[in-house]
C-alpha positions as CSV (number, residue, x, y, z in Angstrom):
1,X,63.3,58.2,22.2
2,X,62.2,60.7,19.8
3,X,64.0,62.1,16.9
4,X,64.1,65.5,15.3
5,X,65.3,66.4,12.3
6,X,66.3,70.0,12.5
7,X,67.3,71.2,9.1
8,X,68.7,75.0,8.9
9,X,71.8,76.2,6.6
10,X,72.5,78.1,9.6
11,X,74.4,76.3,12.7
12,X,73.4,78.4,15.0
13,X,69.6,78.8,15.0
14,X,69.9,74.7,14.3
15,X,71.7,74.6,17.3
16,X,68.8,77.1,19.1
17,X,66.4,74.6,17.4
18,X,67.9,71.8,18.9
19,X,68.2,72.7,22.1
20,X,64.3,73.6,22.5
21,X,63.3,69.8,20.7
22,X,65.8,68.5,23.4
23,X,64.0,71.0,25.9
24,X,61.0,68.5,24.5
25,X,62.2,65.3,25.1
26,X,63.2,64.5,21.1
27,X,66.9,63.2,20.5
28,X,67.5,66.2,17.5
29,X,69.4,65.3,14.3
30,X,70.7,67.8,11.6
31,X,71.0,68.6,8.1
32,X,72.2,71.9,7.3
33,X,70.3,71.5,3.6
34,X,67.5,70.1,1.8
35,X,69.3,67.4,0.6
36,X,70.9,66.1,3.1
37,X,67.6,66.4,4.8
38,X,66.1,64.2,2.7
39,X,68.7,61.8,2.6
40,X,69.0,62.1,6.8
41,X,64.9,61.3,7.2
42,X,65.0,58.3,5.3
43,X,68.1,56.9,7.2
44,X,66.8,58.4,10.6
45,X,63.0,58.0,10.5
46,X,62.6,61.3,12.7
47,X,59.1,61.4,14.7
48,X,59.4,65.0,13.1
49,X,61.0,67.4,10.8
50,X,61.6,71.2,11.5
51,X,62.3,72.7,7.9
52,X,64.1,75.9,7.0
53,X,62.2,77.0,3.4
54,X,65.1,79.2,2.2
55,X,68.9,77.0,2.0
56,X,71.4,76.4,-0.8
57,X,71.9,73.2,-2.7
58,X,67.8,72.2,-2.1
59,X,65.4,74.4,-0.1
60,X,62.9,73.5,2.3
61,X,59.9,73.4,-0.3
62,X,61.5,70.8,-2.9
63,X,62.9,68.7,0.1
64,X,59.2,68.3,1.6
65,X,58.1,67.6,-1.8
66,X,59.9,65.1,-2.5
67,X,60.1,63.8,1.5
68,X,55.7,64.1,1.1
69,X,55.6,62.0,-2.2
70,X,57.9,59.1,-1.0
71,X,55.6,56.8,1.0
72,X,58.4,56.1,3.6
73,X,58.8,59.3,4.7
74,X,55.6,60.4,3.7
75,X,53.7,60.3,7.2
76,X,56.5,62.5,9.2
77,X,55.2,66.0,9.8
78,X,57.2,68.9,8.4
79,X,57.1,72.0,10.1
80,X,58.0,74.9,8.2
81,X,60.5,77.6,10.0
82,X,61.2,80.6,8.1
83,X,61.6,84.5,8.3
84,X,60.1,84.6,4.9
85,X,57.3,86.3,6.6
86,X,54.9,87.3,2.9
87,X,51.6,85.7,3.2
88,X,52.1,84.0,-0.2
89,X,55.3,82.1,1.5
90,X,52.5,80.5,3.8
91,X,50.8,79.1,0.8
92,X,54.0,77.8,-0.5
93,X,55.1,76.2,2.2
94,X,51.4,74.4,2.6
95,X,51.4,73.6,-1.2
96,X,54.7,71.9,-0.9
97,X,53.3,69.8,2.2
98,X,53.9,70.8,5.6
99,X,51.7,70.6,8.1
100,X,52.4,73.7,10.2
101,X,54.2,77.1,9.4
102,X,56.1,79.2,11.6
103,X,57.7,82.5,11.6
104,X,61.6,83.2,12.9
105,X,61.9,84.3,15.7
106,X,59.1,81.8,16.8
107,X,57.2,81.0,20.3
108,X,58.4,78.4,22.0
109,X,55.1,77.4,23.4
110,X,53.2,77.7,20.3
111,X,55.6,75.5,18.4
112,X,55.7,73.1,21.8
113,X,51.5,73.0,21.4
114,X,52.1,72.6,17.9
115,X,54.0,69.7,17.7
116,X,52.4,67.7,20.7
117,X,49.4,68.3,17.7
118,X,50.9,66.8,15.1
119,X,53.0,63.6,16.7
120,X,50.2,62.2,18.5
């Protein structure tokens, strides 16, 4: 089965999260930070990564750095989920490496077409 790492600081729009990638077929995992998400995708080796941009300890943008420039993690793609809605955030989060950008509250289709996109 598919995995999911769904990384949020908060529980429940993780839990939101996960039930629409389980919706999707994809066995979710969580990390409530960026490091622990870091940490979590090189044990789990998710099919993809649903990033939060703005959490304590690590945010989203230093943990898909650092998940982009290690070549065992470096092929998983990172989907950025954030209600940092400034166009500049946009740039940030493609700067930092992931591959797709969306806006909380999202579309569940849009993210659905997007990720069918990127995993195959």
């Amino acid at each position: 089965m598919m995995k999911a790492l769904v990384v949020d600081d908060s529980s429940f729009l993780r839990r939101l999260i996960c039930d629409a990638m389980q919706r999707l077929g994809f066995n979710p995992v969580e990390a409530s930070d960026g490091a622990l998400a870091v940490e979590m995708a090189r044990r789990e080796k998710p099919t993809i990564i649903l990033m939060d941009m703005i959490m304590p300890k690590m945010d989203g943008y230093e943990a898909t750095k650092i998940l982009k420039n290690d070549p065992k993690t470096a092929k998983i793609p990172i989907i950025a989920i954030t209600s940092q809605i400034l166009p500049e955030e946009r740039k940030r989060a493609e700067d930092a490496g992931c591959d797709a950008f969306f806006e909380k509250p999202y579309n569940f289709w849009e993210l659905r077409e997007t990720i069918k996109e990127l995993i195959k």
